[in-house]
C-alpha positions as CSV (number, residue, x, y, z in Angstrom):
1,X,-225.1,-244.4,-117.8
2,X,-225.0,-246.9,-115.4
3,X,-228.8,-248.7,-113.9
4,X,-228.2,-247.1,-110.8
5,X,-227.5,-243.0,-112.3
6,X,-230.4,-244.4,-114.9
7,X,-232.9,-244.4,-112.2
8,X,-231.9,-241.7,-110.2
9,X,-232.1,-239.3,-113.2
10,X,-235.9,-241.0,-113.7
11,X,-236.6,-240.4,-110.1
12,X,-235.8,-236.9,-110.4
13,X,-237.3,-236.3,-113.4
14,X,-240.6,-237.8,-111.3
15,X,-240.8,-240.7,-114.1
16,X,-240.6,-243.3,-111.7
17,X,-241.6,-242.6,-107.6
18,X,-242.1,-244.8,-104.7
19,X,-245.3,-243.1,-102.6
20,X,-243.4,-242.6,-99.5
21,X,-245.8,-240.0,-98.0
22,X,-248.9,-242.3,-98.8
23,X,-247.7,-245.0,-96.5
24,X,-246.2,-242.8,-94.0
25,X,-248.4,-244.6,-91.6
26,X,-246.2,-247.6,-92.2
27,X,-243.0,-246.3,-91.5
28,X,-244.5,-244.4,-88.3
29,X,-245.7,-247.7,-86.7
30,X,-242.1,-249.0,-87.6
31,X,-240.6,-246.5,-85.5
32,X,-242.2,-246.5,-82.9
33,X,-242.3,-250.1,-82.4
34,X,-238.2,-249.9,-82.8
35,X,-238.4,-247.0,-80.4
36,X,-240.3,-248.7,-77.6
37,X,-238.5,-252.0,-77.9
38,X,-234.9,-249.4,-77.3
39,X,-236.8,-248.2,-73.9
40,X,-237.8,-251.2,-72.6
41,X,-234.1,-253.0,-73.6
42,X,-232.9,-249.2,-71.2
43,X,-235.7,-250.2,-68.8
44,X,-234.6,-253.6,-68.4
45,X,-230.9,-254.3,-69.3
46,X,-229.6,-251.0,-69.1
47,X,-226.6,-249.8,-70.4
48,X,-222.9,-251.5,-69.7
49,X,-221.0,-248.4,-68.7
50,X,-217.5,-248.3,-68.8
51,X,-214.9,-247.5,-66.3
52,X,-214.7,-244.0,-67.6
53,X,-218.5,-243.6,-65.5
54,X,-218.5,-245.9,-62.9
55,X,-214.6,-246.1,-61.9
56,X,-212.2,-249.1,-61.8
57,X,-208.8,-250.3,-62.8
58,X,-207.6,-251.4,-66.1
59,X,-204.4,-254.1,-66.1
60,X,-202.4,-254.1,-69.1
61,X,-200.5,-257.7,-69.2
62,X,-197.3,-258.7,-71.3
63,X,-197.6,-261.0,-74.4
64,X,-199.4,-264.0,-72.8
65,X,-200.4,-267.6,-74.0
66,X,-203.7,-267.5,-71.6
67,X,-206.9,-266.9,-73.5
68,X,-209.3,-264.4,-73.1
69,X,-212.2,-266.7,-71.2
70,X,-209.4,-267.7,-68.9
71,X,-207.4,-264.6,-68.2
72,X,-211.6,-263.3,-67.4
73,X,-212.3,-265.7,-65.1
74,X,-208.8,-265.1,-63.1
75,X,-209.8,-261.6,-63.2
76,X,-213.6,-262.1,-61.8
77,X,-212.1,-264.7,-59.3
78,X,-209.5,-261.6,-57.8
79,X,-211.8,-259.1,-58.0
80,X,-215.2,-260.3,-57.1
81,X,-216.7,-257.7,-59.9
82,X,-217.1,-258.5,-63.7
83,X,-214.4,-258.1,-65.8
84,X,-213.5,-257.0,-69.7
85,X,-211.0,-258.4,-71.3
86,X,-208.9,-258.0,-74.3
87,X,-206.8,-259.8,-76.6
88,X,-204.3,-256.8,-78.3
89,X,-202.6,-257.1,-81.5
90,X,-199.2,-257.8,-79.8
91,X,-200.4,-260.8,-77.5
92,X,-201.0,-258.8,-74.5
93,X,-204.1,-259.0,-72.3
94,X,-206.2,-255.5,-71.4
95,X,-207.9,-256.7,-68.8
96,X,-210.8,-254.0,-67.1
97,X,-212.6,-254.2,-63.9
98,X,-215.0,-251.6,-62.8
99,X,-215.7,-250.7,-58.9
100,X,-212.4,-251.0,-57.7
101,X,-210.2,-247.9,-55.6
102,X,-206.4,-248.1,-55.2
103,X,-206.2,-251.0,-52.5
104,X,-208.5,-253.4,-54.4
105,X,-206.3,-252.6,-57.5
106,X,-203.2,-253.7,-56.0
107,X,-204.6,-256.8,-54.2
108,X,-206.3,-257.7,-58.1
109,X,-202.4,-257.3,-59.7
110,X,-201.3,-259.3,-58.0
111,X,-203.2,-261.9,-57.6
112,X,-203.5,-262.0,-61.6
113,X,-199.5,-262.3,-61.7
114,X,-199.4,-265.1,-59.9
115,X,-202.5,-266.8,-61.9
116,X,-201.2,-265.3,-65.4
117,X,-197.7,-266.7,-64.2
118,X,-196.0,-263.0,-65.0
119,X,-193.8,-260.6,-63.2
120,X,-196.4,-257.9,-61.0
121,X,-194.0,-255.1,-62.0
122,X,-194.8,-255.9,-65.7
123,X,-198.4,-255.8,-65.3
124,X,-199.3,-252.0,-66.1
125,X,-202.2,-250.7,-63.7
126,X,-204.2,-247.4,-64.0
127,X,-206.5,-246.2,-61.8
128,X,-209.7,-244.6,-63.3
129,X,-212.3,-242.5,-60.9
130,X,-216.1,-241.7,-61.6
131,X,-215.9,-238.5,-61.4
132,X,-213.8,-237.6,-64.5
133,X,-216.4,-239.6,-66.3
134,X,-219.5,-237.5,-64.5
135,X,-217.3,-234.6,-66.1
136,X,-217.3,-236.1,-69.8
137,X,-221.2,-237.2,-69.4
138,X,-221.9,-233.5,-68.1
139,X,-220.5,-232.2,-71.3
140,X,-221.9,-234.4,-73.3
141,X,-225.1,-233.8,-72.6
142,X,-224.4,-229.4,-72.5
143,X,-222.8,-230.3,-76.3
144,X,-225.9,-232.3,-77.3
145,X,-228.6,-229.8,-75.8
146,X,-226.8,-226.8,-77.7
147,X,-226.6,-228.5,-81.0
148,X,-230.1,-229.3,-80.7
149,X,-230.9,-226.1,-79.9
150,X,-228.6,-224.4,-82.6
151,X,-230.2,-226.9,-85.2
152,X,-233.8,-225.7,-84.6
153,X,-232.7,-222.1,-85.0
154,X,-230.6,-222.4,-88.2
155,X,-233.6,-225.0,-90.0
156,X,-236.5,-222.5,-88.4
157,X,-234.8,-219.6,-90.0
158,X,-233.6,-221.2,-93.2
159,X,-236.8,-223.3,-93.8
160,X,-239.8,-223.0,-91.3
161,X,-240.6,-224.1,-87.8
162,X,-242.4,-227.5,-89.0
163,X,-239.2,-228.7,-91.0
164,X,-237.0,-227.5,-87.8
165,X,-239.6,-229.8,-85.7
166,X,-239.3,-232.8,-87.5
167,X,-235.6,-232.7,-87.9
168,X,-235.4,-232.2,-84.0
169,X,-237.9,-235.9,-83.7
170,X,-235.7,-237.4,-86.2
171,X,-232.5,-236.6,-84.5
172,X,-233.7,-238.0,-81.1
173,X,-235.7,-240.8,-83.0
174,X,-231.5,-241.7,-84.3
175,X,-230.2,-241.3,-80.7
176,X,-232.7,-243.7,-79.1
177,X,-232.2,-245.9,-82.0
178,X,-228.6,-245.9,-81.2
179,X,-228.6,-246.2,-77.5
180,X,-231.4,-248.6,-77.8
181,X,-229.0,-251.2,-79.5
182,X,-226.0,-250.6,-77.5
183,X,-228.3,-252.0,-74.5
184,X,-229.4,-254.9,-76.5
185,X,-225.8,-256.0,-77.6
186,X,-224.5,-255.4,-74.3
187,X,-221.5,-253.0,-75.9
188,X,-219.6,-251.3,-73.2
189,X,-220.5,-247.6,-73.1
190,X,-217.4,-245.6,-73.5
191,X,-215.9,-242.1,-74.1
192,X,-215.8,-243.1,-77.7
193,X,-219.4,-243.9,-77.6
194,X,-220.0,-240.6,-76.9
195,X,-217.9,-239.3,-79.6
196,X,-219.8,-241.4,-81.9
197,X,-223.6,-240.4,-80.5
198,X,-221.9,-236.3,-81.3
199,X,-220.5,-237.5,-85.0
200,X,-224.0,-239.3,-86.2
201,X,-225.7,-236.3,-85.2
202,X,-224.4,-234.4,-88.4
203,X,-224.6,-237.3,-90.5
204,X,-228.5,-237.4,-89.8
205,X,-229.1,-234.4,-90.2
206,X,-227.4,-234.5,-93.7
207,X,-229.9,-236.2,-95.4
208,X,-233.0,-234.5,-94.0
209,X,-231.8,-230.7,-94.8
210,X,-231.0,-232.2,-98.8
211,X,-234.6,-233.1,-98.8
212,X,-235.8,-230.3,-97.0
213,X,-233.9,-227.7,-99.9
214,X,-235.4,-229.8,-102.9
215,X,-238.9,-229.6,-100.8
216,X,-238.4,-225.7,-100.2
217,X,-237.5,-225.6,-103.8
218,X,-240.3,-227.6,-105.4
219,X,-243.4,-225.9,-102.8
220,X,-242.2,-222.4,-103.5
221,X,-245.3,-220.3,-104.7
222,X,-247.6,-223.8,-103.9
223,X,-250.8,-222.1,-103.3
224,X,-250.9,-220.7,-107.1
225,X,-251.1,-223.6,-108.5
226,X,-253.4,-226.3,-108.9
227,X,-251.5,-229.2,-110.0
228,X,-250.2,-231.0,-106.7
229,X,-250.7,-231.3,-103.4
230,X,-248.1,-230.6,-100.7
231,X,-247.7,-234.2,-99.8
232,X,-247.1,-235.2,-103.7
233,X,-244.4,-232.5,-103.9
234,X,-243.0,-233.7,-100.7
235,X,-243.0,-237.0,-102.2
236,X,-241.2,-235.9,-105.3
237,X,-238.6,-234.5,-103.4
238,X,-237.7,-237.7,-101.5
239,X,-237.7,-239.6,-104.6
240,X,-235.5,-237.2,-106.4
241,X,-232.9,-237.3,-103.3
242,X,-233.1,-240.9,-103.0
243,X,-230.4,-242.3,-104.7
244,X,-228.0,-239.3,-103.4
245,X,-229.1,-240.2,-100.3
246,X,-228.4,-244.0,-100.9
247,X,-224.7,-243.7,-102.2
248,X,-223.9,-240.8,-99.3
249,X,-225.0,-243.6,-96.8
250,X,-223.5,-246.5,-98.6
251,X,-220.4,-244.6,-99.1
252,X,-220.2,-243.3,-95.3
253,X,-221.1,-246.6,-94.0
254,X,-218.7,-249.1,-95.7
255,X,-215.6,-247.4,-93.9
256,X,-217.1,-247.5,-90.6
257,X,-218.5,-251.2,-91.3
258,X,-214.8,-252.3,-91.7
259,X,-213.6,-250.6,-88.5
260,X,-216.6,-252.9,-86.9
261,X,-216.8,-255.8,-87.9
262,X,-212.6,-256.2,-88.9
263,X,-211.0,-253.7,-86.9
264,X,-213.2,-254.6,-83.8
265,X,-214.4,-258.3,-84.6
266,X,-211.3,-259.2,-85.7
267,X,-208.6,-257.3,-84.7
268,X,-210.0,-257.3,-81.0
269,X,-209.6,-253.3,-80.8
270,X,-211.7,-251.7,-77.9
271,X,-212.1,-248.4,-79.0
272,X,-212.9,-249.1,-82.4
273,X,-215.8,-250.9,-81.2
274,X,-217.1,-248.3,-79.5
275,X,-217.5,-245.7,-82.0
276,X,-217.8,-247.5,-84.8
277,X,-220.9,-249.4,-83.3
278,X,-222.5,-246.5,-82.3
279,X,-221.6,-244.5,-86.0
280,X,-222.8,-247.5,-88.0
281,X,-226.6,-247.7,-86.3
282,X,-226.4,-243.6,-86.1
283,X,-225.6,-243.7,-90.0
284,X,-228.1,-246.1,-91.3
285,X,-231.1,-244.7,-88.6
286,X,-230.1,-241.3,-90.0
287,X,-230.6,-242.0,-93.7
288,X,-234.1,-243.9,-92.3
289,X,-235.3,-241.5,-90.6
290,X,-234.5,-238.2,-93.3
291,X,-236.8,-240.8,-95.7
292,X,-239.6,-242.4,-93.7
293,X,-240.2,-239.7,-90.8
294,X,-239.1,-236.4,-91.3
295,X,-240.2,-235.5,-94.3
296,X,-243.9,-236.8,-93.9
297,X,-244.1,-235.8,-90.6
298,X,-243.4,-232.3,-92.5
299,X,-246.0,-232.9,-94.6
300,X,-248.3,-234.0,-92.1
301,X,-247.8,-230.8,-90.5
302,X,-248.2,-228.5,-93.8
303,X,-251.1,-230.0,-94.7
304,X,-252.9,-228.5,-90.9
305,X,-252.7,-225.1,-92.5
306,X,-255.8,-223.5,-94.1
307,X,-254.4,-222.4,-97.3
308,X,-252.6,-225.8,-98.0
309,X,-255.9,-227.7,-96.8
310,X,-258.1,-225.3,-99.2
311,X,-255.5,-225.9,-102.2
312,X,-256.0,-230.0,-101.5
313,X,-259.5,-229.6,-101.7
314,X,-259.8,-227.3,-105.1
315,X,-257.5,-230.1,-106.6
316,X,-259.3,-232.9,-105.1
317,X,-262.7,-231.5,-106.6
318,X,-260.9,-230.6,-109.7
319,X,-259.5,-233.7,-110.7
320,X,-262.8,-235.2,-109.4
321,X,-264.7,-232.9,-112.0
322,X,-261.6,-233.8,-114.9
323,X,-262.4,-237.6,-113.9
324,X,-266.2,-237.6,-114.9
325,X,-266.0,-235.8,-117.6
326,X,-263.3,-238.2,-119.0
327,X,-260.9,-234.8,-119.5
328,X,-257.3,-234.9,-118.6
329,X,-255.3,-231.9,-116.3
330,X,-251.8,-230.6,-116.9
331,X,-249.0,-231.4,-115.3
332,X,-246.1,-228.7,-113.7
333,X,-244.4,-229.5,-117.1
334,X,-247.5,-229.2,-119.4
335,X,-247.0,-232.0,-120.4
336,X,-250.8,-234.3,-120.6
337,X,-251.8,-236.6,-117.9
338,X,-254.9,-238.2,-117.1
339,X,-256.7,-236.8,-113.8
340,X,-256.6,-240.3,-112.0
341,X,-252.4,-240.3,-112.3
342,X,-251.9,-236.5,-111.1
343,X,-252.7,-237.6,-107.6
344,X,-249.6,-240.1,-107.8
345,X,-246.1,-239.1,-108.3
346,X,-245.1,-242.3,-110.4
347,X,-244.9,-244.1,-113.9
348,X,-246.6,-241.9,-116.5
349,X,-246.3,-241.1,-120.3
350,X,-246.3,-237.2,-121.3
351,X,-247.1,-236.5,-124.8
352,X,-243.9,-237.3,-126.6
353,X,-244.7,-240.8,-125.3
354,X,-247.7,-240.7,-126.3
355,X,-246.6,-239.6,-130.1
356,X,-244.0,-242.5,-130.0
357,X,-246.6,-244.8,-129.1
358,X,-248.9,-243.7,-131.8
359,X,-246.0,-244.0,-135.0
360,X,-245.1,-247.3,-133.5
């Protein structure tokens, strides 16, 4: 077995453990320091919104020896407005300028023939209007604020109303993540920007409902025993999804990392950019956000009820009683711990290690 499947089996067998719940404090600060730095980059930069919202022209050129810093500033120089443009896999120039109707497009062709030294009736012009992009944004919104509603239903229903809660703040926590950077970077926002915010949206929820089942799973019947705590099952269950949840976002983002960074860094393709930016942040926030917030924020929650505050207190006392009288408590697998290690999920010894211990 390989080190990797090694510790994942240890993890899951609660041999090993990492107390995410315990510094849950941690990761909350995290976020919301990420989370206010997004709004303030909104606040301040904004977002660079493509032609698709805001209207403009795009000018597709012929194969072209001019580069793409020169070709921008003929383009700026035209038009008076800022300008996009593109270097395409056959030598041609894409060349985009928002703000300009039909009369301001024509005068801008021009003008760029005679500068890019090409035939005008070889330089392709279309014609986009802000309306058709209020239309996608109108839908895209409607799409977002029915999934979100769906999602709360199905996780309400198939788990409880705390789990659906904290899957909802994780889900936006990944959007503002997302949005957050594309301000930052400066990325054009694009129709395939919005595809990617919709795909993401799966992806994180993913993770969180695999931990959710294992938590379902492992609290079932909770209050009947006197073992663990809520937040130390919760625990187990994100260490014994961890290294699923690892390879599942390894896996997922390694594809879209070469659509970045070689189909859009190098390649110089537009579109690719623009979703793969926005799955890439969605993917990785998404597997952060299923580990360090939802599930403790879960647990934060459980642990408000009476009963599950009661059982915390009848083991707390319990193990506090085992403790001074120098006895040890069970674990869920009968197998012997001391009192002082059933209040971590982490390294321990059972009794067959003990017995090894002991002939060695």
């Amino acid at each position: 077995m390989s080190k990797l499947g090694d510790l994942g089996a240890r993890l899951h067998r609660g041999e090993v453990g990492y107390d995410f719940i315990g510094n849950r404090k941690i990761w909350y600060g995290l976020s919301i320091l990420i989370t206010i730095t997004a709004i303030v980059a909104l606040a301040v930069r904004g977002l660079n919104m493509g032609i698709e919202f805001q209207g403009g022209a795009v000018f597709t050129t012929p194969k072209s020896d001019v580069s793409v810093s020169q070709a921008q500033d003929y383009a700026e120089e035209a038009s008076g407005h800022d300008a996009i443009v593109q270097k395409l896999g056959n030598g041609s120039l894409r060349i985009q300028v928002g703000g300009l109707d039909t009369a301001q497009s024509d005068k801008v062709r021009t003008e760029l023939a005679k500068d890019l030294n090409v035939p005008e009736d070889k330089i392709a012009a279309e014609l986009v209007g802000p309306s058709w992009g209020e239309q996608i944004a109108t839908k895209a919104w409607t799409g977002l604020g029915v999934f979100m509603i769906l999602v709360v239903i199905y996780l309400a229903i198939a788990f409880e109303w705390r789990m659906a809660v904290a899957a909802l703040v994780a889900l936006i926590h990944d959007l503002t993540i997302t949005v957050g950077i594309y301000s930052l970077v400066g990325f054009e926002v694009t129709v395939g920007t919005v595809i990617g915010l919709l795909t993401i949206l799966g992806y994180s929820l993913y993770d969180t409902v695999v931990v959710f089942d294992s938590l379902k799973e492992q609290t079932k019947d909770i209050t009947k025993q006197t073992r663990y705590t809520y937040s130390e099952l919760a625990n187990r269950s994100i260490n014994g999804t961890l290294v699923r949840s690892i390879n599942t976002t390894v896996v997922a983002l390694l594809p879209v990392a070469g659509l970045l960074f070689i189909g859009g860094g190098v390649l110089g393709a537009g579109m690719l950019n623009d979703i793969s930016l926005s799955l890439f942040v969605g993917l990785a926030a998404g597997a952060y956000s299923s580990i360090f917030i939802a599930t403790p924020l879960v647990a934060d929650l459980k642990e408000r009820e009476p009963a599950i505050k009661a059982l915390k207190k009848r083991i707390m006392t319990k193990r506090a009683s085992a403790a001074a009288k120098g006895e040890s408590t069970e674990d869920a697998d009968g197998l012997s711990m001391d009192a002082a290690e059933a209040a971590v999920v982490g390294p321990r010894t059972g009794r067959r290690g003990r017995t090894e211990e002991r002939r060695g």
